[in-house]
N, C-alpha and C positions, 0 to 999 in steps of 0.2 A: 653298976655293981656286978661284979663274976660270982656268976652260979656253978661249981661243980657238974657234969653233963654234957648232954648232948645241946647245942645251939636252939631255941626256942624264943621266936619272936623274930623284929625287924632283925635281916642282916646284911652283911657284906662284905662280896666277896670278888678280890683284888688278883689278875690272873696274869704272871708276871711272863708268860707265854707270849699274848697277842695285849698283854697293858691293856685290860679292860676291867672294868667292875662291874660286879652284875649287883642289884640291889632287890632285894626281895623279900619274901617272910621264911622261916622255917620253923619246922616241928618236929618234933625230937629228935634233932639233927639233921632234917633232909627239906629241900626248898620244894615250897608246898603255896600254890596261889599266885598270883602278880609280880611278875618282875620283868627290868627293865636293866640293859648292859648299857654302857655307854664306856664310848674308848679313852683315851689319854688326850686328846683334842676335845673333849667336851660333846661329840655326836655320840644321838643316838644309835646303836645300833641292832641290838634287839627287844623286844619287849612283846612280852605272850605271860604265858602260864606255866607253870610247873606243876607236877604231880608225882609227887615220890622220887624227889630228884632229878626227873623226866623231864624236858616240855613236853605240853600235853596243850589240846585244842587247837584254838586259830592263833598263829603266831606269823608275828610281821621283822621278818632282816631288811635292813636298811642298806644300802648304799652308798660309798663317798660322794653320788652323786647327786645326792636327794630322794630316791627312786627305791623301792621299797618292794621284796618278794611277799605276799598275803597268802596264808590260807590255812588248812588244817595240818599240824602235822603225824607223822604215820607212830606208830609204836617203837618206834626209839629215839624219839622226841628230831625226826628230821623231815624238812619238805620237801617230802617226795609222795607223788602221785600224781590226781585227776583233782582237779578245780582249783589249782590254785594259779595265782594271777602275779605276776609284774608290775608295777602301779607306775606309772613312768614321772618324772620330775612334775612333770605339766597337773599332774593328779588330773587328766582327762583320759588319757589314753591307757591302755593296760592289753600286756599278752595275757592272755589266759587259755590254759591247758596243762600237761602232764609236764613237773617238775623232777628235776633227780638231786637230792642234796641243794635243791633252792637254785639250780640251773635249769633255765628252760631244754626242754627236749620236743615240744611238737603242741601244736595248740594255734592259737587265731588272734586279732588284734580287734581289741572291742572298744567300743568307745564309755567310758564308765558312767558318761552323768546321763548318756540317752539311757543306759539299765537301770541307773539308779530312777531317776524319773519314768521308769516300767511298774515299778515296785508297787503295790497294794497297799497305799499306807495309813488309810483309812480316811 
């Protein structure tokens, strides 16, 4: 049923750019909470948060190759900075360090499941 307004509630949105759809919630017009892009082949390719039309938090770009950029992104919903990681196909291995636009720029190659088994998890 169409409501006069701004978009409120599941939406989506089809981007005849890069042929992607981002799927997610909005609130009085603007994507607000969990969404997920997925291309014209059926992959994933992003999936984080929004806030006020932003991404906002830890958000994951995926790769054609399986391999996946992780981390927080900065105030204009991009990943760039300190701690975020590369997650390689293998999901063992990962660069992590200073990203510019979800491009490594300088950082070290860890191995993910010896940190994850570091973790305090009670």
């Amino acid at each position: 049923r169409f409501v006069a307004g701004p978009l409120h509630g599941r939406c989506e949105f089809f981007d005849p750019g890069d042929k992607t759809t981002l799927y997610g919630t909005c609130v009085r017009g603007e994507l607000h909470g969990p969404a997920e892009q997925w291309d014209e082949g059926g992959r994933l390719v992003f999936r984080g948060r929004f806030d006020r039309d932003v991404r906002a938090g830890v958000a994951e770009v995926f790769d054609d190759f399986g391999g996946r950029v992780v981390g927080p992104v900065d105030g204009d919903g991009d990943l760039t900075g300190k701690g975020i990681a590369y997650l390689f196909p293998c999901g063992r291995t990962a660069l992590k360090g200073t990203f510019e636009d979800a491009e490594f720029r300088a950082g070290f190659y860890m191995d993910v499941v010896d940190e994850f088994e570091r973790l305090p998890l009670g």
